[in-house]
C-alpha positions as CSV (number, residue, x, y, z in Angstrom):
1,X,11.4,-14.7,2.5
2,X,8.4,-16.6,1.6
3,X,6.3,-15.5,-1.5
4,X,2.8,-15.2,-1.5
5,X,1.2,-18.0,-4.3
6,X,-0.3,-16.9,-7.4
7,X,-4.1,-17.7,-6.6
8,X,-6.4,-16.2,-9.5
9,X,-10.2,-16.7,-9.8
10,X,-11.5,-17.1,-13.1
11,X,-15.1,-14.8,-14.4
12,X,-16.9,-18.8,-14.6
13,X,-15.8,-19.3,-10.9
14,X,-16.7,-16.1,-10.0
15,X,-20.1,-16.4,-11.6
16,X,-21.0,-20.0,-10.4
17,X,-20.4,-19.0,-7.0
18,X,-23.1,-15.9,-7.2
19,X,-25.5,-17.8,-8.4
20,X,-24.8,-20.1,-5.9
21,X,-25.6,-17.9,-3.7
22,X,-28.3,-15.9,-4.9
23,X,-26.4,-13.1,-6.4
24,X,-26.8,-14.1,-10.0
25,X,-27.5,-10.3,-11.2
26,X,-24.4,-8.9,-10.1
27,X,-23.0,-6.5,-12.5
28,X,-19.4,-7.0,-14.6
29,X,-17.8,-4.4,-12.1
30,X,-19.0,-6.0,-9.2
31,X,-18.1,-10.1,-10.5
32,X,-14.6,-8.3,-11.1
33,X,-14.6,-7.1,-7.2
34,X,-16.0,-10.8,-6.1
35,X,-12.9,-12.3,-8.2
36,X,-10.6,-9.9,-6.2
37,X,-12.4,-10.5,-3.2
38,X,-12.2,-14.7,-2.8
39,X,-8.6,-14.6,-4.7
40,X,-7.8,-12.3,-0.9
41,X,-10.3,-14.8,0.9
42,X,-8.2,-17.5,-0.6
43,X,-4.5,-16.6,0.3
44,X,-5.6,-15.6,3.6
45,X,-6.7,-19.0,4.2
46,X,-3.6,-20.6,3.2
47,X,-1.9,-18.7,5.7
48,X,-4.5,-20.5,8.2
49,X,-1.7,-23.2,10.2
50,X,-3.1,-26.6,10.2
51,X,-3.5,-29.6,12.5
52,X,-1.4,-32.7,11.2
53,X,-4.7,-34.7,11.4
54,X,-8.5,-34.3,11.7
55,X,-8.5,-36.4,15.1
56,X,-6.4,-34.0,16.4
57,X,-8.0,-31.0,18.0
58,X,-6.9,-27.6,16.8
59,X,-6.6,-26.6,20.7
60,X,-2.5,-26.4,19.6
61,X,-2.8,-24.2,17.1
62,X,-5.7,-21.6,17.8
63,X,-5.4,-19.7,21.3
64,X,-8.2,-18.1,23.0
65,X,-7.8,-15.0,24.9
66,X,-9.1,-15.5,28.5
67,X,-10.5,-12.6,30.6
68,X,-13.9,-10.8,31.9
69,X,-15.9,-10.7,29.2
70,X,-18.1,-7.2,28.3
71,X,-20.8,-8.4,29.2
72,X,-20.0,-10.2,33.1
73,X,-20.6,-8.2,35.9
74,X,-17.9,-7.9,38.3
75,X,-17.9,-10.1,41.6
């Protein structure tokens, strides 16, 4: 069984990337919840699979479910 890494986000990190964004008054409890938040953000995107190469397409790996969309009328 595969583990899951260890991913943490440090308060600096955590920080730097609210004021990056705009969000440079954000409370202690809420940088706490934005470390929690991109440490889950991270692992999920590790678990992303990845094309061998950036010339390849990522047709192979992503599928795209085909079918009337909501908003087509039927013929």
């Amino acid at each position: 069984m595969q583990t899951e890494p260890e991913i943490s986000v440090s308060i600096a990190e955590a920080e730097a990337f609210a004021r990056r964004f705009g969000l440079a008054r954000l409370s202690a409890p809420e940088i706490d919840r934005l470390r929690e938040a991109m440490a889950t953000i991270a692992r999920a995107g590790l678990a992303v699979p990845r094309v061998a190469s950036k010339f390849v397409a990522p047709a192979p790996v992503f599928s795209v479910a085909l079918g009337k969309r909501a908003n087509q009328k039927e013929s």
